[in-house]
C-alpha positions in Angstrom: 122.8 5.0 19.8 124.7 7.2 22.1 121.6 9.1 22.8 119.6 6.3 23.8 122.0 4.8 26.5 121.8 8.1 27.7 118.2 8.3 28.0 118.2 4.5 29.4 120.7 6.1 32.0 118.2 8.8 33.0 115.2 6.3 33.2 116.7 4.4 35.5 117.5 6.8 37.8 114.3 8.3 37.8 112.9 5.2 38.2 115.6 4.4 41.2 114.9 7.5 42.8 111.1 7.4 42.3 110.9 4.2 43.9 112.4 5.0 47.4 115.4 3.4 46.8 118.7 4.3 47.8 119.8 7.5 46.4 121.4 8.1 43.5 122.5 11.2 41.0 123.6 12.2 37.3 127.0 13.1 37.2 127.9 16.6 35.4 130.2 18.7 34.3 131.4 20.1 37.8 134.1 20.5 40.3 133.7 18.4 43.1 134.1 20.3 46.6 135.3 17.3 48.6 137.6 15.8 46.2 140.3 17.1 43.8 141.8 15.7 41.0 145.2 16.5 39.7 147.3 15.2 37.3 150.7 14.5 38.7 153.9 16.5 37.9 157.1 15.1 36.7 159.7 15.8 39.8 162.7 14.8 41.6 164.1 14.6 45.3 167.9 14.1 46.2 170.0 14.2 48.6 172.6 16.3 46.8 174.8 19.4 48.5 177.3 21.2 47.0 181.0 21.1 48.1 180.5 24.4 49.5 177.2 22.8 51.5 174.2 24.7 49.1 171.7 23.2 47.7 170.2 23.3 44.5 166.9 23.9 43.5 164.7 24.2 40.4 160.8 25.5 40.5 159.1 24.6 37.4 156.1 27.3 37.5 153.0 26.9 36.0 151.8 30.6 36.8 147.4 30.8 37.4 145.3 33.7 35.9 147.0 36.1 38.2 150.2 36.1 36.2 151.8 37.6 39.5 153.1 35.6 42.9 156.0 36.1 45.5 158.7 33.7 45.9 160.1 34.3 49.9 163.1 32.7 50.9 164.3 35.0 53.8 164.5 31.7 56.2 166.1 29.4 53.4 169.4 28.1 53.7 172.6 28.3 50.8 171.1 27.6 48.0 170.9 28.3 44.5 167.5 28.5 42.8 166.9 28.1 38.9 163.4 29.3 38.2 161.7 28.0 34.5 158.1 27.7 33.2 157.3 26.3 30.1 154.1 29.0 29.7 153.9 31.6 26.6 152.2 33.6 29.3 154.1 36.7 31.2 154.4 36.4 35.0 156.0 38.8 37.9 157.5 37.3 41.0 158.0 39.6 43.9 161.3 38.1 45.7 161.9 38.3 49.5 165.9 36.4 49.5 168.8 36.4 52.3 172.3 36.9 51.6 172.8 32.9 51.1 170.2 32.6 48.3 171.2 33.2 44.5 168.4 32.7 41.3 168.9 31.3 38.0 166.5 32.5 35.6 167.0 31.9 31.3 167.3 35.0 29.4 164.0 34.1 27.1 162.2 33.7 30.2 158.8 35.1 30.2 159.1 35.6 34.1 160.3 39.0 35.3 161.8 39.3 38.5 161.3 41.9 40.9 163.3 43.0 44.0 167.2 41.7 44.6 168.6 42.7 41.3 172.2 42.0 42.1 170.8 38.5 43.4 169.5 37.2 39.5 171.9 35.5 37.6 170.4 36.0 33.6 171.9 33.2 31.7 170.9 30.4 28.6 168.9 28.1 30.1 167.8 24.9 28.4 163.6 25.0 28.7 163.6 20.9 28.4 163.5 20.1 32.3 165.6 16.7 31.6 168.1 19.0 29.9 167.8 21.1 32.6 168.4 18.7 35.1 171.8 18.1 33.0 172.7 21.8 32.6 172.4 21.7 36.5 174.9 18.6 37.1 177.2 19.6 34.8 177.4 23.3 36.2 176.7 22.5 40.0 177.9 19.1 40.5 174.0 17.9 40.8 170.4 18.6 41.6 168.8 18.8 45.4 165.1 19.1 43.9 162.3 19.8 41.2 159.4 20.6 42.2 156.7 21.8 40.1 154.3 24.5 41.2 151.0 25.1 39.6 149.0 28.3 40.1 151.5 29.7 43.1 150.6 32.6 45.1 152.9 32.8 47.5 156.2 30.2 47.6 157.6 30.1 51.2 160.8 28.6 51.9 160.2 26.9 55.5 163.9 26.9 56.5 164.1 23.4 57.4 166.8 21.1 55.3 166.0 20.6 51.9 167.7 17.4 50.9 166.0 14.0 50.5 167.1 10.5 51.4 168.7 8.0 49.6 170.5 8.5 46.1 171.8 12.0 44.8 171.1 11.6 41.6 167.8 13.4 40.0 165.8 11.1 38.0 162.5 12.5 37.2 159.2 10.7 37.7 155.6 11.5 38.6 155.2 12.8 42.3 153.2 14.7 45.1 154.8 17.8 45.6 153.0 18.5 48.9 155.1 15.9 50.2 158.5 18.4 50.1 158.4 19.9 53.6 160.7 22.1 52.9 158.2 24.8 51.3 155.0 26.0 51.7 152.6 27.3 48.8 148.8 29.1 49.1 148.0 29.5 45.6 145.6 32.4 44.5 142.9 30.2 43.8 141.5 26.7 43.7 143.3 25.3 40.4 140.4 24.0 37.4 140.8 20.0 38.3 143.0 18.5 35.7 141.9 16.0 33.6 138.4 17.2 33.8 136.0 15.0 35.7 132.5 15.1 35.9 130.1 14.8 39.3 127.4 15.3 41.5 126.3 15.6 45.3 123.3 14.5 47.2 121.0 17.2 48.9 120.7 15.4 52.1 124.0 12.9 52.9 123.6 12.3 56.4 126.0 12.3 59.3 127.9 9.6 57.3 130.3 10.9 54.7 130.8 8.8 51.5 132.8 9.4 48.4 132.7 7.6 45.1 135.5 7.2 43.0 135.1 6.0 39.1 137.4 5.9 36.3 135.4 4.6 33.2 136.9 1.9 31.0 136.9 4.5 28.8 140.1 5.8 30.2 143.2 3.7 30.1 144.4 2.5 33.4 146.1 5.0 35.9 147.7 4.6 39.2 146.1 7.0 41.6 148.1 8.6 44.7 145.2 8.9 47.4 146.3 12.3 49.7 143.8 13.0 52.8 144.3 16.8 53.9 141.1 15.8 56.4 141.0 14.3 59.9 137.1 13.0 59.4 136.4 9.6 59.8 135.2 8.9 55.9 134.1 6.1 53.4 135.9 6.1 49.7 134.9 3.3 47.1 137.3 3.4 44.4 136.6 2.0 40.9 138.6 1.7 37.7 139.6 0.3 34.9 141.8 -3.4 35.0 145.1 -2.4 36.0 144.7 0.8 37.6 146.6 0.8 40.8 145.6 2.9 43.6 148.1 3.9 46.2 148.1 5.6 49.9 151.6 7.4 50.9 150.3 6.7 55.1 147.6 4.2 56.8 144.4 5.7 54.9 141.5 6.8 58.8 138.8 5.8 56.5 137.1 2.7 55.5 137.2 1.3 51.6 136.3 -0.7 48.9 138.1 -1.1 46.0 137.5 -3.1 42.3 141.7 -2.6 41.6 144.8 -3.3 43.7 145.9 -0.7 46.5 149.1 -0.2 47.4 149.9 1.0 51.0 153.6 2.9 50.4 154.2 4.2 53.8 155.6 2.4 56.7 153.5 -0.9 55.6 154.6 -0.9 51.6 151.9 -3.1 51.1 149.6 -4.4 48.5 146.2 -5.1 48.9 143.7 -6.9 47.2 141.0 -5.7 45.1 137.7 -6.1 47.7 134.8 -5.5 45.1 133.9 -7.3 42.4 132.3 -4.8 38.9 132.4 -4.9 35.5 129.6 -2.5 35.0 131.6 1.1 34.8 127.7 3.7 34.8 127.6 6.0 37.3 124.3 4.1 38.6 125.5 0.3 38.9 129.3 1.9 40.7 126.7 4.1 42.8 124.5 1.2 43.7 127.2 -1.1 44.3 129.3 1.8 46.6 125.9 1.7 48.6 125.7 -2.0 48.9 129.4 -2.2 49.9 129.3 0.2 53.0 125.3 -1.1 53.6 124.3 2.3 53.6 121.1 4.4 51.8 123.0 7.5 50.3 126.8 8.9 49.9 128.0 12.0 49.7 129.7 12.7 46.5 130.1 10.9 43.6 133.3 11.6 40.7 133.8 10.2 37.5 137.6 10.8 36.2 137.6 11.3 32.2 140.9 11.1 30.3 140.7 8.9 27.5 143.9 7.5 26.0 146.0 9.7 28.9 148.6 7.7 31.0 149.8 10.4 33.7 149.6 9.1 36.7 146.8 11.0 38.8 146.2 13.2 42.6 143.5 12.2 43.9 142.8 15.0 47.5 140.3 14.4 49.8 139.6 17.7 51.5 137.0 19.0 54.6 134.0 21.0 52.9 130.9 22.0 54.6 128.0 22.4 52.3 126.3 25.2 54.3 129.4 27.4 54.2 131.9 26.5 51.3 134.4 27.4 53.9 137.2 24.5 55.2 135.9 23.1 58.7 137.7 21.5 61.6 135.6 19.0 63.4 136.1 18.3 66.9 134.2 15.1 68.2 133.4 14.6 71.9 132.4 10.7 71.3 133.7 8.3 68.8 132.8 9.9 65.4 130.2 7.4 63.7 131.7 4.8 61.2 135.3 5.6 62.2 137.2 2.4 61.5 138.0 2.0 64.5 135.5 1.2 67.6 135.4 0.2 71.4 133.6 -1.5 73.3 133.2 -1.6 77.2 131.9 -4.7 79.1 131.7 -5.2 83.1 133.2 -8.7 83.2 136.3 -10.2 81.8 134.6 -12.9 79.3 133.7 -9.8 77.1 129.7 -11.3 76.9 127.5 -8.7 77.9 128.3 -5.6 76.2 127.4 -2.3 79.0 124.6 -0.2 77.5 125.9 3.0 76.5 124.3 4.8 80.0 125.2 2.4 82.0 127.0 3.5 85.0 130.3 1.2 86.6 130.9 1.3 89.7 134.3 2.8 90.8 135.8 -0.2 93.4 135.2 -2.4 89.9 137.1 -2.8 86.8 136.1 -2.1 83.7 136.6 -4.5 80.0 137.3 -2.7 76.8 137.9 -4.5 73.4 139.4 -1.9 70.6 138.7 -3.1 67.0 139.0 -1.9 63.5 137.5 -2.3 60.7 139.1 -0.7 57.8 140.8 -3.2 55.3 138.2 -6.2 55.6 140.1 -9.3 55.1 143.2 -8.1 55.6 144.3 -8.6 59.0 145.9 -5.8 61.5 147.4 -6.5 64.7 145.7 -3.5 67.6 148.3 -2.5 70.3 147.0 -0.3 72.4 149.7 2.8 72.9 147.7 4.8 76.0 144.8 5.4 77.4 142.9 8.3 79.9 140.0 9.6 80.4 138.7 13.6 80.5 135.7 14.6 82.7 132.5 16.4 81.4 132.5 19.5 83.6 132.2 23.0 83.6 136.0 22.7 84.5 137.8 19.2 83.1 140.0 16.9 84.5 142.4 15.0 82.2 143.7 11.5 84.0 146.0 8.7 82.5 144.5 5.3 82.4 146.9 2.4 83.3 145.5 -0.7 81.8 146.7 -4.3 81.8 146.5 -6.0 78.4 144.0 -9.4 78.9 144.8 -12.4 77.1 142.8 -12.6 73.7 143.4 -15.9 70.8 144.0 -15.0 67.4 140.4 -16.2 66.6 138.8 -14.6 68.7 140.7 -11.0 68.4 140.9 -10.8 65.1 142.1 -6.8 64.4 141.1 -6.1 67.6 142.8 -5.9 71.0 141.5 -6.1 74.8 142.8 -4.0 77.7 140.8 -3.6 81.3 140.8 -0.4 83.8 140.7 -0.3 87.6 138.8 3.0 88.3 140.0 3.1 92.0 142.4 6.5 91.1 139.0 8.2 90.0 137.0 7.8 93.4 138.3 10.5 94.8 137.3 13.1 92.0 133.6 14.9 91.8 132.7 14.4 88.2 130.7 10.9 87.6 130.7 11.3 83.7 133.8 10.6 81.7 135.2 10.3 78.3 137.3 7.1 77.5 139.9 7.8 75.2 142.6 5.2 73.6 145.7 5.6 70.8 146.5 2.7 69.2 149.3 1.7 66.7 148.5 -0.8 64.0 150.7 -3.5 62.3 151.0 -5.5 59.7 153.7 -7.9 59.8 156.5 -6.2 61.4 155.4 -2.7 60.3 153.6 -0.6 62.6 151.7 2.6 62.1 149.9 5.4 63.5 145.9 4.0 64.0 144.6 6.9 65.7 142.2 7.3 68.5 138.5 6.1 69.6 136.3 7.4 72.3 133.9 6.3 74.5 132.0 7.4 77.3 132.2 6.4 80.4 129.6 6.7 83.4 130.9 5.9 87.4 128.8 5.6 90.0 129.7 6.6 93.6 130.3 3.5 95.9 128.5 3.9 98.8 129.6 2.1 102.1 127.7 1.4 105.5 128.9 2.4 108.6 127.2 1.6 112.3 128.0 4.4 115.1 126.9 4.6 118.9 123.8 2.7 117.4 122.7 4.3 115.0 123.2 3.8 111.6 124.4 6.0 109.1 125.1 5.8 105.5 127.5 7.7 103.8 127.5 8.3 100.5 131.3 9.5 98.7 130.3 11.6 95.5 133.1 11.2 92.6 
């Protein structure tokens, strides 16, 4: 039986692909470059000192192949350090410590320290790391942290405080460890994802990037902590089992879709609605229905989280990946990059009708109409408030100007997450370049919570306004090049 659903599954995509439809692929048992998938550590985050001002640290280390990484805390602050890993596996750690820094490791540790001997304090160590966070209160007075580090390479203490807010008592739960700035970690290698997931890529994506997420109802429901480590304006269609819970820790800069509740925990702490509607959990019918959802003919990627019977919560990281390289890449974008969420619009009178073509020069004694909208959370709706504006000229040689802009009166109906702003362009007359670039920031809120929105781009074309002046005459026409 299993068999044929399979082979059912492969006939219809071949016969999807055949046919000139959108596209499609057959997941498989592969790591997906754009998108990895942790499951999430159990950790804590206080706000506990010492009397004598130190804090208190434990690093639970899950050491990678390597067996060997480097542990510098030469910028750290007081602090005392207890070091434990529940692996059978032997490990070195090269130390780099100041004065102010003293390490806890158990005597049946399979960890061997090397460097700042008189530094190491060799002691019984319970390998439980709720016991451990009780040896620690009962012998410190409390715990600042535990974080746990998977595959390090090189642990860098940053220097800056490492105390939380809120309560000083360490109560461990599931967490990002990324999120602690108060370290820095480049592990040796990309870690194997964790629970293992299967997926696939398309040969030819296009300029639009669009990841699908799908946890079968195979697997039990999760909740998911999104992280974006990329600055590209994306598309991510989440699907999973009823229940699963997918959460955000800041404003997601992409558009998505969503069969499950999302949960927005930064400044906004915010749930949202599930926008899509699927019961059908095949790789084909959440592809197809991905497609239909952003109205677009292929994605980019396409994961399917396994992990039957499992209820860790799970990392989800969204990274940059360029195909022709493998290598990270930074992309800089000279117009509004396409399907960013957020999207401007010029118009040469102040009744916003007649859009200006894209080429369209303005002349520079008029003003100039924007409306600034986004589109990334559907139904749900976002108030725009435009932050600042300026504009940079295309030349060998650019000029950066600040646009003042007056905020034009807009009805909820009719500005609905969007905002409208004009410009004079008087104070760029007297400059040569006639070709701009429009740029905005923007701050969006929900209720009375406001957060960063980011920025859209536009170019902008001025023409030279020419006047007519009558001499001894003769007649002369001037023409002032900006």
């Amino acid at each position: 039986m299993e068999r044929n659903t399979v082979l059912l599954s492969l006939l219809l995509w071949v016969t999807v692909s055949c046919s000139g439809a959108a596209q499609s692929c057959v997941p498989l048992p592969k790591a997906n470059p754009w998108v990895q998938v942790e499951e999430m550590p159990v950790g804590c985050w206080t706000s506990f000192l010492t009397s004598g001002n130190e804090e208190v640290h434990i690093l639970n280390i899950q050491p990678g192949p390597s067996g060997m990484f480097s542990l510098n805390m030469t910028m750290a602050g007081p602090m005392k350090v207890i070091l434990t890993s529940s692996s059978p596996a032997a490990s070195h750690v090269l130390l780099a410590l100041n004065k102010d820094v003293n390490i806890y490791v158990g005597n049946n540790s399979t960890m061997t320290l090397m460097m700042h001997k008189d530094q190491i304090h060799m002691i019984d160590l319970p390998t439980d790391l709720g016991q451990l966070v009780n040896w620690a209160t009962q012998n410190f007075g409390g715990v600042t942290s535990l974080t746990a580090i998977r595959n390090p390479g090189n642990i860098v203490y940053t220097g800056r405080a490492g105390t939380g807010l809120g309560s000083r008592d360490c109560v461990l739960k599931h967490e990002d460890p990324s999120l602690k700035p108060f370290t820095e970690q480049q592990p040796f290698m990309e870690p194997q994802p964790k629970p293992q997931a299967v997926s696939c890529f398309v040969d030819a994506p296009g300029d639009r990037e669009i990841h699908i997420i799908n946890i079968p109802d195979s697997a039990s429901p999760r909740n998911v902590s999104v992280r974006v480590d990329t600055e590209k304006a994306i598309s991510l269609f989440l699907r999973g089992p009823q229940g699963t819970l997918w959460s955000f820790g800041k404003f997601p800069p992409f558009q998505f879709g969503s069969t499950n509740e999302i949960w927005l925990t930064g400044n906004f702490n915010h749930k949202l609605n599930k926008s899509v509607t699927l019961t059908n959990d095949s790789a084909l019918a959440v592809q197809q229905k991905a497609l239909d959802y952003f109205k677009a003919q292929s994605f980019t990627s396409y994961s399917e989280i396994q992990g039957e019977g499992s209820m860790i919560p799970l990392l989800l990281i969204l990274k940059d990946y360029s195909p022709a390289s493998g290598d990270p890449v930074v992309h800089a974008f000279t117009t509004t990059p396409p399907h960013t969420p957020l999207l401007m619009q010029l118009y040469s009178a102040p009744d916003y009708r007649l859009p200006l073509e894209p080429n369209t020069k303005v002349q520079s004694d008029k003003r100039i109409y924007a409306e600034i909208s986004e589109n990334t959370l559907g139904d749900i709706t976002l108030a725009v408030s435009v932050v600042s504006c300026s504009v940079r000229s295309k030349s060998s040689f650019p000029v950066v100007k600040e646009m003042p802009f007056i905020l034009e009166e807009c009805s909820v109906q009719l500005c609905r997450n969007s905002a409208r702003v004009s410009f004079s362009l008087a104070h760029l007359k007297e400059l040569a370049s006639t070709t701009w670039e429009l740029e905005c920031s923007v701050a969006l809120c929900f209720s009375k919570h406001c957060a960063d929105g980011g920025r859209v781009r536009r170019n902008l074309g001025v023409a030279a306004h020419t006047h007519a002046h009558t001499h001894s005459c003769h007649t002369h026409t001037y023409t002032y090049a900006h």
